[in-house]
Chimera marker file (.cmm) of the C-alpha trace (Angstrom):
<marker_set name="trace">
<marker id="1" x="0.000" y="0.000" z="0.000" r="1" g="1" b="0" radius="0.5"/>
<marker id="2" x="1.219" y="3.342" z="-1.065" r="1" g="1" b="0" radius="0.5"/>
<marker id="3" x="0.265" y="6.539" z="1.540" r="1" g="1" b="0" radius="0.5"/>
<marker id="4" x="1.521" y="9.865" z="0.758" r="1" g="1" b="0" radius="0.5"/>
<marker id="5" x="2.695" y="12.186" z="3.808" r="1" g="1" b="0" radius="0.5"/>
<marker id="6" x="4.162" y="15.751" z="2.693" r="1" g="1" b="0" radius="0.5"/>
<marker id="7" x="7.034" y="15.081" z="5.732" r="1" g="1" b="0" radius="0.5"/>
<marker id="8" x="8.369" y="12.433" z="3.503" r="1" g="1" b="0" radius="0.5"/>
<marker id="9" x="8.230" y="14.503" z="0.244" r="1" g="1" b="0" radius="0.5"/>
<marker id="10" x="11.319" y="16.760" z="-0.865" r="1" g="1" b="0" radius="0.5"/>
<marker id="11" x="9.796" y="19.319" z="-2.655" r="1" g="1" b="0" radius="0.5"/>
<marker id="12" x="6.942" y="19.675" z="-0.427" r="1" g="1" b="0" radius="0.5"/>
<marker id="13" x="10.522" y="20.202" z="2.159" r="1" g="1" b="0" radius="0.5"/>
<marker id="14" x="12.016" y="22.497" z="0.137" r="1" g="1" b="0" radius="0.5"/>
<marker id="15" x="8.717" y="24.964" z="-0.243" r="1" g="1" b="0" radius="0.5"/>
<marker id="16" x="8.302" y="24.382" z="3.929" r="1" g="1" b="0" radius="0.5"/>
<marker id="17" x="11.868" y="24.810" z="4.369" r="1" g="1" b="0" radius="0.5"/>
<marker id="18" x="12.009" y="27.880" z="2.180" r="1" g="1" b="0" radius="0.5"/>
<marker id="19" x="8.764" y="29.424" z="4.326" r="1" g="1" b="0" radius="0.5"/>
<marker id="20" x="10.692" y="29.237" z="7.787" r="1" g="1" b="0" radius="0.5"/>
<marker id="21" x="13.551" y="31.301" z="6.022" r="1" g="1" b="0" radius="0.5"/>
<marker id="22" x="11.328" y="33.440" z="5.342" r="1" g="1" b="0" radius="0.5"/>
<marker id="23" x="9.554" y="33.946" z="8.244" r="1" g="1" b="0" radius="0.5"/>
<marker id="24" x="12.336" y="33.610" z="10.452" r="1" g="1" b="0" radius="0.5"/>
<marker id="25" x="13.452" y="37.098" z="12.352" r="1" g="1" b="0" radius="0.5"/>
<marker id="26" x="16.813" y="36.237" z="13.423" r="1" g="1" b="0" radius="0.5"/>
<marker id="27" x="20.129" y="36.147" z="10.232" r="1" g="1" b="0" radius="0.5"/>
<marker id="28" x="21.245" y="32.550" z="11.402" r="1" g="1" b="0" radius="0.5"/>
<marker id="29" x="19.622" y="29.610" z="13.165" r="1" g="1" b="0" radius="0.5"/>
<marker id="30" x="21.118" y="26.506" z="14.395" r="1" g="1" b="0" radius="0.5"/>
<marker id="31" x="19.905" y="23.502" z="12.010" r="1" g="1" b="0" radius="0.5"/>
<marker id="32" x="18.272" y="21.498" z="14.656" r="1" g="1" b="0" radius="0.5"/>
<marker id="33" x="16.506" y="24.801" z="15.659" r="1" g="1" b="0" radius="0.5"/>
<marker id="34" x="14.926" y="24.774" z="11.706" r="1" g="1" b="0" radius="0.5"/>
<marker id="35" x="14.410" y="20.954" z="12.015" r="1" g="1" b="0" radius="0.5"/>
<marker id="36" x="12.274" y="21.304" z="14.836" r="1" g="1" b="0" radius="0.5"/>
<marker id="37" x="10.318" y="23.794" z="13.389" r="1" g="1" b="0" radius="0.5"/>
<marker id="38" x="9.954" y="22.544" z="10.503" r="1" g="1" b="0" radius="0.5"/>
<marker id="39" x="8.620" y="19.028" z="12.434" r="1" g="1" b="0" radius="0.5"/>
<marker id="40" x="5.752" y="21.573" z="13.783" r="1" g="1" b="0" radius="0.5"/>
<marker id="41" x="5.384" y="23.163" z="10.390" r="1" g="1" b="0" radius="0.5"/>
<marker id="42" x="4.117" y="19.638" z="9.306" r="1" g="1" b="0" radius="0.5"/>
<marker id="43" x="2.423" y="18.415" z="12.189" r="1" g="1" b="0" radius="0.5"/>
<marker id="44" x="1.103" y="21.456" z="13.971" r="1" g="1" b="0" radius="0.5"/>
<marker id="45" x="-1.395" y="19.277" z="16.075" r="1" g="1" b="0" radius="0.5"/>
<marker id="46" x="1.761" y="18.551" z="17.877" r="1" g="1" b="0" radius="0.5"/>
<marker id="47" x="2.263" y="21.672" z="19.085" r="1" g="1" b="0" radius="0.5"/>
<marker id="48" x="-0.143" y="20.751" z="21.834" r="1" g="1" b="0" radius="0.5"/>
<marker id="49" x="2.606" y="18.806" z="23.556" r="1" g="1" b="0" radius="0.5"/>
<marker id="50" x="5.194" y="21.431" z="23.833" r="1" g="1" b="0" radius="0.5"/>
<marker id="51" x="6.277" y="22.784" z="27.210" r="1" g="1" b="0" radius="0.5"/>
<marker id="52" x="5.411" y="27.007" z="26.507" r="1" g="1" b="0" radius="0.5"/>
<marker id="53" x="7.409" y="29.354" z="28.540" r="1" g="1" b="0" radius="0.5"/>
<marker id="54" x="4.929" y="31.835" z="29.903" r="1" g="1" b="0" radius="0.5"/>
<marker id="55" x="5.852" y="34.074" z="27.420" r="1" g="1" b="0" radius="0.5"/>
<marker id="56" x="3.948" y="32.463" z="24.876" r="1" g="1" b="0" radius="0.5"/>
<marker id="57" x="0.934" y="31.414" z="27.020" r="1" g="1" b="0" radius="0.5"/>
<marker id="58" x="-1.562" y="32.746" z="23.846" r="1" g="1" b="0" radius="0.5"/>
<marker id="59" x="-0.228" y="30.692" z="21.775" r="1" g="1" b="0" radius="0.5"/>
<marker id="60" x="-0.532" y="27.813" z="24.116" r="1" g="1" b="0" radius="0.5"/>
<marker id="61" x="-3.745" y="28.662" z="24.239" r="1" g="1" b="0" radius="0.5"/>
<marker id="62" x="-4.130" y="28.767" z="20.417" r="1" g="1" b="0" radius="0.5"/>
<marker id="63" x="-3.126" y="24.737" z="20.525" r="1" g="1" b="0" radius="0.5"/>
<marker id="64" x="-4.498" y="23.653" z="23.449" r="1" g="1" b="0" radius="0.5"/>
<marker id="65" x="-8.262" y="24.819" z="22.006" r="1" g="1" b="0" radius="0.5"/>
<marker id="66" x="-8.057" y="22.692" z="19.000" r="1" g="1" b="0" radius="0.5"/>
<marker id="67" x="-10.453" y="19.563" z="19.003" r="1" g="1" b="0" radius="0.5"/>
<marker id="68" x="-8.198" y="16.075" z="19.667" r="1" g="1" b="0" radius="0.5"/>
<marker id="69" x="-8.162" y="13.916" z="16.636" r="1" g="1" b="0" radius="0.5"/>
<marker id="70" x="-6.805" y="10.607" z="17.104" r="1" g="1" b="0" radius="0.5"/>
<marker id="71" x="-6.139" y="10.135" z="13.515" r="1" g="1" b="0" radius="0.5"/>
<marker id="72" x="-3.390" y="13.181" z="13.964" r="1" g="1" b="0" radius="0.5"/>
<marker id="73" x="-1.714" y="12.030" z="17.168" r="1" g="1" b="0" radius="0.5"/>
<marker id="74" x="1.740" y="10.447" z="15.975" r="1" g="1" b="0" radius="0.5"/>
<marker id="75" x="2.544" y="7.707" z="18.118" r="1" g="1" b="0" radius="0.5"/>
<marker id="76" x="6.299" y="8.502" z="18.586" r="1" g="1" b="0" radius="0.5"/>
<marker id="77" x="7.339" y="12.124" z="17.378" r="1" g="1" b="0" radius="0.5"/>
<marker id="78" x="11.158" y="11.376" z="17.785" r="1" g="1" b="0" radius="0.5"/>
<marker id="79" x="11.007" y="8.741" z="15.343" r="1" g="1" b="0" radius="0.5"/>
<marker id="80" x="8.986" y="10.826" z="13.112" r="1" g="1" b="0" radius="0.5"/>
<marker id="81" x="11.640" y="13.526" z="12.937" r="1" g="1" b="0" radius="0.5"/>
<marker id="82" x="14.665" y="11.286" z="12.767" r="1" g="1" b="0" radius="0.5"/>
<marker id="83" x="12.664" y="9.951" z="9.584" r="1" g="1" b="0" radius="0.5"/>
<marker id="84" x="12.118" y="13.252" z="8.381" r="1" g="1" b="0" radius="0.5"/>
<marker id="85" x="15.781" y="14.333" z="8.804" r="1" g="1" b="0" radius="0.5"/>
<marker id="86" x="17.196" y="13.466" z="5.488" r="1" g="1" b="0" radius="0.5"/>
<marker id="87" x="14.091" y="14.922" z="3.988" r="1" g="1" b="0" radius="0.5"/>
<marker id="88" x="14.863" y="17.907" z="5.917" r="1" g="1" b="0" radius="0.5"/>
<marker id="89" x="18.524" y="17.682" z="4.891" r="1" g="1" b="0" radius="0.5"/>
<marker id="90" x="18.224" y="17.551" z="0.810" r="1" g="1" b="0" radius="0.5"/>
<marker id="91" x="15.850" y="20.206" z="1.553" r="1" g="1" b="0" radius="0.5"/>
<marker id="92" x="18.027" y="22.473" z="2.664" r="1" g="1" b="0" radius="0.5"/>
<marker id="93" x="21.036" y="21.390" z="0.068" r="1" g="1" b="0" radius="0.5"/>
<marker id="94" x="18.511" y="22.000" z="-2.677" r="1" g="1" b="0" radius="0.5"/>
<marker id="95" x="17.989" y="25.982" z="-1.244" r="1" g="1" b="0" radius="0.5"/>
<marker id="96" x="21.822" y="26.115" z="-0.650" r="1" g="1" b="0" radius="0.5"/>
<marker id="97" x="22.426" y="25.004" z="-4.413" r="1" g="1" b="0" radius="0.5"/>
<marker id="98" x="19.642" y="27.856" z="-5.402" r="1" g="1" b="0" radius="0.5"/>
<marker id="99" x="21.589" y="30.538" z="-3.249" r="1" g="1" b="0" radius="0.5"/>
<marker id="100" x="18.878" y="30.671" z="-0.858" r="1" g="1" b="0" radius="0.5"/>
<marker id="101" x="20.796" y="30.238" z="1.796" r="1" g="1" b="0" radius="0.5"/>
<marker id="102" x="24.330" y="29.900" z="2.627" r="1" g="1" b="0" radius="0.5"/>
<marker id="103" x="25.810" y="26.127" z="1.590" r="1" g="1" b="0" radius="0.5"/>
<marker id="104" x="28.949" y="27.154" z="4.138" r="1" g="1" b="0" radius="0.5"/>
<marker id="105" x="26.829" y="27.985" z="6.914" r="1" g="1" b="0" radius="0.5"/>
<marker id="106" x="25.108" y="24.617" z="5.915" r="1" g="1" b="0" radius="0.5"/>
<marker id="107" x="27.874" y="22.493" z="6.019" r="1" g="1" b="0" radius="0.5"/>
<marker id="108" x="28.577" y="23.939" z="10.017" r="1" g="1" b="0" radius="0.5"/>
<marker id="109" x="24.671" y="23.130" z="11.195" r="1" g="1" b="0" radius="0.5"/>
<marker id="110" x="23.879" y="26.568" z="10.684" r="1" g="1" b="0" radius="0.5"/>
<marker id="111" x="21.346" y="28.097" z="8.452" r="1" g="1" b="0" radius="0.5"/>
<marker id="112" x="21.806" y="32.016" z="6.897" r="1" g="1" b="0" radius="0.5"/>
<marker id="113" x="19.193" y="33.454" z="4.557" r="1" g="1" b="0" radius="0.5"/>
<marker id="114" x="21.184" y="35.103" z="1.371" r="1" g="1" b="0" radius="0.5"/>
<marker id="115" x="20.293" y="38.025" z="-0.179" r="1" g="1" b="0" radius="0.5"/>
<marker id="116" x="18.946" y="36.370" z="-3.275" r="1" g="1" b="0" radius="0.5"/>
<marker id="117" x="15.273" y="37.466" z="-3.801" r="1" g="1" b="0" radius="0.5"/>
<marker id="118" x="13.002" y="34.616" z="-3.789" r="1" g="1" b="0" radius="0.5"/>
<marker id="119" x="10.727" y="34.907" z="-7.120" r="1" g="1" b="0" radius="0.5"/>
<marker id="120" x="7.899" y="36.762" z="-6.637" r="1" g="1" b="0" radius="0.5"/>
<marker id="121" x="4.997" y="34.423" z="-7.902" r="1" g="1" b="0" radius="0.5"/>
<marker id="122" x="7.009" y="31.879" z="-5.230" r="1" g="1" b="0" radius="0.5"/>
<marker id="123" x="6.961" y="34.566" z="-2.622" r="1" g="1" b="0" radius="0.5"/>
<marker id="124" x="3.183" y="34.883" z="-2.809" r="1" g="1" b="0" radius="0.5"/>
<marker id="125" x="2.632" y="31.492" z="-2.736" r="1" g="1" b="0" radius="0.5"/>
<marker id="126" x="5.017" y="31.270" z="0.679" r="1" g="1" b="0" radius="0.5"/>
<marker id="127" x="2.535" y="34.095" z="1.864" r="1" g="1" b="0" radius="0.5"/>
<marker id="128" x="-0.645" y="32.809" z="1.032" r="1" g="1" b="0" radius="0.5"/>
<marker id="129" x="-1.018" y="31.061" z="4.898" r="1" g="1" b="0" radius="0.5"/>
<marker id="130" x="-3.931" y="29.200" z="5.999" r="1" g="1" b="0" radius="0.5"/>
<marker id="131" x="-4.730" y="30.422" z="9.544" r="1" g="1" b="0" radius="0.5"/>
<marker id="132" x="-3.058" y="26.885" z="10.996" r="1" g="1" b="0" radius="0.5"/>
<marker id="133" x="-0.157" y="27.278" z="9.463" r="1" g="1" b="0" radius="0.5"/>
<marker id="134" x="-0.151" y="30.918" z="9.977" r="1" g="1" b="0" radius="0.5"/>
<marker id="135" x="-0.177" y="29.812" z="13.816" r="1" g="1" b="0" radius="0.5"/>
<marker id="136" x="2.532" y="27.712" z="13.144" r="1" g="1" b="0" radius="0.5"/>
<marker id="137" x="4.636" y="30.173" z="11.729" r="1" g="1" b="0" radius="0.5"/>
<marker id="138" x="3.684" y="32.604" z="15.030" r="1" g="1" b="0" radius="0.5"/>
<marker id="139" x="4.726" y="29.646" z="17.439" r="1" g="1" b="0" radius="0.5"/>
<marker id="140" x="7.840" y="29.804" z="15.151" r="1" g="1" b="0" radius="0.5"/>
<marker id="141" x="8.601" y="33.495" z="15.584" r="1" g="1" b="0" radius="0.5"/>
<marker id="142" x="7.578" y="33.201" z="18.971" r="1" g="1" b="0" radius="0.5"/>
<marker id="143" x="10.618" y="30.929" z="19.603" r="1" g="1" b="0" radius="0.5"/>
<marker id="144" x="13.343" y="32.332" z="17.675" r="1" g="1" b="0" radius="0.5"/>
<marker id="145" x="14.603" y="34.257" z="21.168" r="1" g="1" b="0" radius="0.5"/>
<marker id="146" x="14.719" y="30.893" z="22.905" r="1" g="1" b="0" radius="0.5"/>
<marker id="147" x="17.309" y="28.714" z="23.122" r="1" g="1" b="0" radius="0.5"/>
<marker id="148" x="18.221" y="25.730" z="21.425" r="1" g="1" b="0" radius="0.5"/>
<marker id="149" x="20.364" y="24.303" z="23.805" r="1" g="1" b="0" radius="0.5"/>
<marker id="150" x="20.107" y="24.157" z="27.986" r="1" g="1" b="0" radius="0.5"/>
<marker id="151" x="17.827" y="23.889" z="31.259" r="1" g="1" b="0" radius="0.5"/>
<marker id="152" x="14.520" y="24.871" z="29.410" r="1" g="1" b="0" radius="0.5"/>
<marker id="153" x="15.822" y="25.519" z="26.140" r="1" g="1" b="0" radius="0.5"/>
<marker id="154" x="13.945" y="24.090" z="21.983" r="1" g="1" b="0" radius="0.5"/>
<marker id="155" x="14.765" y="20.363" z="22.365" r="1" g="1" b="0" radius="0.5"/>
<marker id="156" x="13.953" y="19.965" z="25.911" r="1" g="1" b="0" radius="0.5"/>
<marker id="157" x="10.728" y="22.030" z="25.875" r="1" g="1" b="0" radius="0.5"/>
<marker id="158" x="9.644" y="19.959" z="22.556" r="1" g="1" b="0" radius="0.5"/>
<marker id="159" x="11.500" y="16.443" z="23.569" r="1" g="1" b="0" radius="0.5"/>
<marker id="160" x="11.697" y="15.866" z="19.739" r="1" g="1" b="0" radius="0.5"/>
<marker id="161" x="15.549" y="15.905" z="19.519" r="1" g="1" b="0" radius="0.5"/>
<marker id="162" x="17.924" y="14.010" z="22.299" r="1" g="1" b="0" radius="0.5"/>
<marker id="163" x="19.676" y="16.751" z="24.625" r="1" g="1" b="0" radius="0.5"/>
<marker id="164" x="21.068" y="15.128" z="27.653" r="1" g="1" b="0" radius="0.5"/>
<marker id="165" x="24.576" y="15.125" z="26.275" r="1" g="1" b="0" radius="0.5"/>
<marker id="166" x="24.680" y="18.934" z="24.520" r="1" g="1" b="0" radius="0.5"/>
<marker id="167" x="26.854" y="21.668" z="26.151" r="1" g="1" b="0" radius="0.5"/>
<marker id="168" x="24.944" y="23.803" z="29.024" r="1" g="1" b="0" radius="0.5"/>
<link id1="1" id2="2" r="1" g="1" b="0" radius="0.2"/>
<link id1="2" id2="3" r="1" g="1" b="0" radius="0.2"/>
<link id1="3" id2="4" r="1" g="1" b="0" radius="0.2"/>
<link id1="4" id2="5" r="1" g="1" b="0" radius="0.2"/>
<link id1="5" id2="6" r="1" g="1" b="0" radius="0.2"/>
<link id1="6" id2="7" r="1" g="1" b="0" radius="0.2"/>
<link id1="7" id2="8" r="1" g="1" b="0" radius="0.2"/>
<link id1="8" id2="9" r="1" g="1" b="0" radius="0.2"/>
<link id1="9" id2="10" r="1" g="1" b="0" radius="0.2"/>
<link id1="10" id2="11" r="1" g="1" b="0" radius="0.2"/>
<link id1="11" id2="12" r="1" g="1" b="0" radius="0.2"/>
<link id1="12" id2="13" r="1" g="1" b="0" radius="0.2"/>
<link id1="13" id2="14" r="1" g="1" b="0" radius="0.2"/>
<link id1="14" id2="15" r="1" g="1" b="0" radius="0.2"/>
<link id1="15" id2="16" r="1" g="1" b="0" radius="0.2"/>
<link id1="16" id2="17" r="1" g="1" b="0" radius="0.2"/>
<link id1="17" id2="18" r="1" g="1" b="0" radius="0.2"/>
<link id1="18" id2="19" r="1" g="1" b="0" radius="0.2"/>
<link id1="19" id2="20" r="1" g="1" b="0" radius="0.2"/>
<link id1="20" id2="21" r="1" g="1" b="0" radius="0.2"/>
<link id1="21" id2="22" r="1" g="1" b="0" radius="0.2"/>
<link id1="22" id2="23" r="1" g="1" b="0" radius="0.2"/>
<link id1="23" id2="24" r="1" g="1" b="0" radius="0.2"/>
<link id1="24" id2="25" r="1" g="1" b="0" radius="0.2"/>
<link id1="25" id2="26" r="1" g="1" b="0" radius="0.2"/>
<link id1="26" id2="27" r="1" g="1" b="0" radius="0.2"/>
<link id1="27" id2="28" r="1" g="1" b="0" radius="0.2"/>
<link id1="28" id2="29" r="1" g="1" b="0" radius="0.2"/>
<link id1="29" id2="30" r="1" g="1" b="0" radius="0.2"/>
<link id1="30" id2="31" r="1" g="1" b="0" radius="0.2"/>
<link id1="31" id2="32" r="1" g="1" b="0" radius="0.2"/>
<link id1="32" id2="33" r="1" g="1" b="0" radius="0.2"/>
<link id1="33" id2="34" r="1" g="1" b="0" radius="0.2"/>
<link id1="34" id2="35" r="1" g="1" b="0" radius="0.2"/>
<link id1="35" id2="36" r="1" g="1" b="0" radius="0.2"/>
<link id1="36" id2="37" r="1" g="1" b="0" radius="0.2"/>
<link id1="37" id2="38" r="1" g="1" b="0" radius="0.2"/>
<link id1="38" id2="39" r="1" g="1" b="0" radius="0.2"/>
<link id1="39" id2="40" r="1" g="1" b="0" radius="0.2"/>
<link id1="40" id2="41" r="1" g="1" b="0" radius="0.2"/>
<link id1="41" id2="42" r="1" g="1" b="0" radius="0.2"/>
<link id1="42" id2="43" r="1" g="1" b="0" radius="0.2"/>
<link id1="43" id2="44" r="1" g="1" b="0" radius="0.2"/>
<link id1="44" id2="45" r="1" g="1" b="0" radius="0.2"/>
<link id1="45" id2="46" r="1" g="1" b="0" radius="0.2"/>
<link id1="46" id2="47" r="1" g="1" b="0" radius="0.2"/>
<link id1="47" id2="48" r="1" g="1" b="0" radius="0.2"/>
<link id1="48" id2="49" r="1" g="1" b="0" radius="0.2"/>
<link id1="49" id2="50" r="1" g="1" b="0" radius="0.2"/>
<link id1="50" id2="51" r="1" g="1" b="0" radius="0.2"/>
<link id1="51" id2="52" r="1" g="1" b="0" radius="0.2"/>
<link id1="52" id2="53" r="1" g="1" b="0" radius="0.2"/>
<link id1="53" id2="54" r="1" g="1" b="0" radius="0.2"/>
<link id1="54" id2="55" r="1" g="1" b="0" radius="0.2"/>
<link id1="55" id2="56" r="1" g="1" b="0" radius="0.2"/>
<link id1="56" id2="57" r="1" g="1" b="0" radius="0.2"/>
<link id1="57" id2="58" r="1" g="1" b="0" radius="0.2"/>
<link id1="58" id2="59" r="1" g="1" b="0" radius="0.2"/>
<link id1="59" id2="60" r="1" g="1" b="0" radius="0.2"/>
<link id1="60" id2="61" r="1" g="1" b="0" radius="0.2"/>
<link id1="61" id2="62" r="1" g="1" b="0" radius="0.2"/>
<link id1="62" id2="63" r="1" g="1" b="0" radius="0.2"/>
<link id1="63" id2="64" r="1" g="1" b="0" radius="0.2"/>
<link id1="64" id2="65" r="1" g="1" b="0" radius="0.2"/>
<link id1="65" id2="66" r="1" g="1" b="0" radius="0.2"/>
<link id1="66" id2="67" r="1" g="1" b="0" radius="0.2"/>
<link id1="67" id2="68" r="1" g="1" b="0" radius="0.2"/>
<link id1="68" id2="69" r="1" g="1" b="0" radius="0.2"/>
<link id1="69" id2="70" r="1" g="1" b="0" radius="0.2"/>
<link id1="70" id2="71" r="1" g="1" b="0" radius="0.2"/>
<link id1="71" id2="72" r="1" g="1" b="0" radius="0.2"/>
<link id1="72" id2="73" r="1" g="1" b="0" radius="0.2"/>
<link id1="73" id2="74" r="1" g="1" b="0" radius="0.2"/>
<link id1="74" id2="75" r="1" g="1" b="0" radius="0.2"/>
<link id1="75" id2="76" r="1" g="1" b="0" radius="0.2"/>
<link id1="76" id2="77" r="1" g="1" b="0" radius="0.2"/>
<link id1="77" id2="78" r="1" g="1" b="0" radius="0.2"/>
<link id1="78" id2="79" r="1" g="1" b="0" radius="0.2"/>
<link id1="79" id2="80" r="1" g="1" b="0" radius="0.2"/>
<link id1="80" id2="81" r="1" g="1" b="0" radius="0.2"/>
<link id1="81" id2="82" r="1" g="1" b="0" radius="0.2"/>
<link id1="82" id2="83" r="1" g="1" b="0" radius="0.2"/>
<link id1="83" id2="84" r="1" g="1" b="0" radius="0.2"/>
<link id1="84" id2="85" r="1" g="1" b="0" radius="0.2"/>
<link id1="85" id2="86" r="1" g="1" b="0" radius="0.2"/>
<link id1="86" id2="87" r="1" g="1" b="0" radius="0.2"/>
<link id1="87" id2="88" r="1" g="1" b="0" radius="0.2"/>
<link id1="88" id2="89" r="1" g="1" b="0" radius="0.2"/>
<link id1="89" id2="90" r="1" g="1" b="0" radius="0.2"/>
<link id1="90" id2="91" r="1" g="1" b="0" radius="0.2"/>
<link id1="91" id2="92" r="1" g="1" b="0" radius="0.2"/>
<link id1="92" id2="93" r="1" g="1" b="0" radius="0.2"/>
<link id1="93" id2="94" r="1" g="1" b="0" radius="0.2"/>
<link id1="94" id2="95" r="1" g="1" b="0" radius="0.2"/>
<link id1="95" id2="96" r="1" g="1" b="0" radius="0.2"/>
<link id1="96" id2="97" r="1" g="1" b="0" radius="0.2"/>
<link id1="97" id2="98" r="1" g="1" b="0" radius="0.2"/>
<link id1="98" id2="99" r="1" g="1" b="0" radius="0.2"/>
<link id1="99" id2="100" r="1" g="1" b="0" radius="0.2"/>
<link id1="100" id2="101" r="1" g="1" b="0" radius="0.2"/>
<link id1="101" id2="102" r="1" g="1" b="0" radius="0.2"/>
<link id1="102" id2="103" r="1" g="1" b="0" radius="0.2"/>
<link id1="103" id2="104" r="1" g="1" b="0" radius="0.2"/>
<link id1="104" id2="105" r="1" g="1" b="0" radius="0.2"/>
<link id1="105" id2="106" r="1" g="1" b="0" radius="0.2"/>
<link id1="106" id2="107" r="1" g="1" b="0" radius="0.2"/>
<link id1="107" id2="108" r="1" g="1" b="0" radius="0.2"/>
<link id1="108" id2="109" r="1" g="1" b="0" radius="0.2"/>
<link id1="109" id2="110" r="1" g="1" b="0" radius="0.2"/>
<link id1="110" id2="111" r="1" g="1" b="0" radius="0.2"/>
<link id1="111" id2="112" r="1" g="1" b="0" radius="0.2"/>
<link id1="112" id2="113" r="1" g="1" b="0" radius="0.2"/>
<link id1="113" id2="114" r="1" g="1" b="0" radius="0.2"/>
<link id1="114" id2="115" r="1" g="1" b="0" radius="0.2"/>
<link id1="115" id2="116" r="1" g="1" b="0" radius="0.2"/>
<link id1="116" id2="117" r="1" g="1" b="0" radius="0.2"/>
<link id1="117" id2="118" r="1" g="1" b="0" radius="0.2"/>
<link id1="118" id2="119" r="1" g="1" b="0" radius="0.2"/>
<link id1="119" id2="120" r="1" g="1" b="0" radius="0.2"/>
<link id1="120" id2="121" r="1" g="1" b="0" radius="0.2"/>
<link id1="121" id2="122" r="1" g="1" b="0" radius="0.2"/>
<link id1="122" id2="123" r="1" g="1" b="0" radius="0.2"/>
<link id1="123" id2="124" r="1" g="1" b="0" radius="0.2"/>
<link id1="124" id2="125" r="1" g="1" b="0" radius="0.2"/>
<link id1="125" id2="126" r="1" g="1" b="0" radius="0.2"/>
<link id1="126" id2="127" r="1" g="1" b="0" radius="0.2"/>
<link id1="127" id2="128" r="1" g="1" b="0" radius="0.2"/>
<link id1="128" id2="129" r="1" g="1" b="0" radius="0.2"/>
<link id1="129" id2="130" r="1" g="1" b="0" radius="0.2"/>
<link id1="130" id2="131" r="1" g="1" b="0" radius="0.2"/>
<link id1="131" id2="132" r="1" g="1" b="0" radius="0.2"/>
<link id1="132" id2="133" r="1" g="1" b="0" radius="0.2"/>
<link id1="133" id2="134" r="1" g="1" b="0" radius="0.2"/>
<link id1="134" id2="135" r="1" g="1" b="0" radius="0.2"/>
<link id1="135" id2="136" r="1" g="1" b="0" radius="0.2"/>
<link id1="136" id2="137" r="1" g="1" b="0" radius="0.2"/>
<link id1="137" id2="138" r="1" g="1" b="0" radius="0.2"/>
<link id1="138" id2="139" r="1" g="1" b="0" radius="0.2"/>
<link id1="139" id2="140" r="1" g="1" b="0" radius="0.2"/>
<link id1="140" id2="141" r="1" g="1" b="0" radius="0.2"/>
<link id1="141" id2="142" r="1" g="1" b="0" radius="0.2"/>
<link id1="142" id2="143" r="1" g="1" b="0" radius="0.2"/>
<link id1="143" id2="144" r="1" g="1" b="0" radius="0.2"/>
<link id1="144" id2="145" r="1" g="1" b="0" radius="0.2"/>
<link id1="145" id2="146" r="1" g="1" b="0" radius="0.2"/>
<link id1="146" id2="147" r="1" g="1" b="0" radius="0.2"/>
<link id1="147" id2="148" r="1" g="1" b="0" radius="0.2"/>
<link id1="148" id2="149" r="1" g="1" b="0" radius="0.2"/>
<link id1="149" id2="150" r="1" g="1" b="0" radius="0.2"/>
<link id1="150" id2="151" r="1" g="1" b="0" radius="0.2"/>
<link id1="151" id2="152" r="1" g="1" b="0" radius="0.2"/>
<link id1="152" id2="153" r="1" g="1" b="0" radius="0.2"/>
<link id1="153" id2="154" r="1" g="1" b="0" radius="0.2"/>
<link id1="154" id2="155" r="1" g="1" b="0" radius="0.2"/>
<link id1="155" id2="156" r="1" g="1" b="0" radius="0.2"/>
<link id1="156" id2="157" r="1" g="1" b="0" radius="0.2"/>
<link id1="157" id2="158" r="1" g="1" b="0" radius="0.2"/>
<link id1="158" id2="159" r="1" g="1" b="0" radius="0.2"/>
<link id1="159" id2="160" r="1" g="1" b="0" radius="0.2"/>
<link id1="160" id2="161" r="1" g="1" b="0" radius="0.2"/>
<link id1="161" id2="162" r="1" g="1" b="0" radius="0.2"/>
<link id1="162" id2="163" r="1" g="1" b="0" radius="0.2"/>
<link id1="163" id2="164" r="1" g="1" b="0" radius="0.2"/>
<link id1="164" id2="165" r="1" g="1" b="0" radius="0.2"/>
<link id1="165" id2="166" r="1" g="1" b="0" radius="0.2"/>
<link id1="166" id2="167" r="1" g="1" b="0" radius="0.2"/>
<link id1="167" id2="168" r="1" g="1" b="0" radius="0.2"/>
</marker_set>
């Protein structure tokens, strides 16, 4: 049996991928950072599980109000993303070979927009949100500040990615 999911599809990576560059506020993020949001860029009913720093209580809110479907709820998230990484990966090679963003950065696990304009029928399509994804893409935002690493920091708060053994 064949099934179709868009987290195991590279160009349907490379148009998500290309979104959070977009959208993102800060000039570089740490490639796990991206992966992660990118994870909640395809499954944003999974947002529900993510440990919010009161900062971004609203937006808890936002996730927390959505009605449960059991058909949604992915049974184990960190095997999920692991899957998705190489998606994730040729995703970002194929911007880097574009000039979207920097293939040096790339190679040291961190990702820098360019300043190569993005087409503009592209760009509309990137803007043209539906209001979950816009969400999404607010959660996003609303995490650039925090960090990826540490007591409270991205992979802890999402338990997506393993963090016991990263520098404090």
């Amino acid at each position: 049996m064949l099934v179709y999911h868009p987290a195991f599809d590279i160009y349907n990576g490379v148009f998500r991928m290309l979104q959070l560059v977009t959208f993102m506020k800060q000039e570089h993020v740490e490639l796990d950072k991206i992966r992660i949001w990118d994870f909640y860029l395809t499954f944003p009913n999974e947002a529900r599980k993510i440990s919010y720093p009161t900062s971004l209580s609203e937006l808890k809110k936002i996730f927390k109000k959505r009605p449960e479907n059991p058909y949604e709820d992915l049974i184990d998230s960190k095997r999920i993303i692991n899957r998705m990484k190489p998606y994730q990966m040729a995703a970002l090679r194929c911007l880097a070979s574009y000039g979207l963003i920097d293939g040096d950065l790339l190679a040291k696990k961190i990702i820098s927009k360019t300043d190569k304009d993005i087409p503009s029928e592209l760009l509309d399509k990137i803007n043209d949100l539906s209001v979950e994804k816009s969400n999404i893409i607010k959660l996003i935002v609303g995490f650039h500040e925090l960090p990826l690493y540490g007591k409270a920091g991205l992979k802890e708060r999402t338990g997506l990615i393993e963090f016991k053994y990263d520098p404090r």
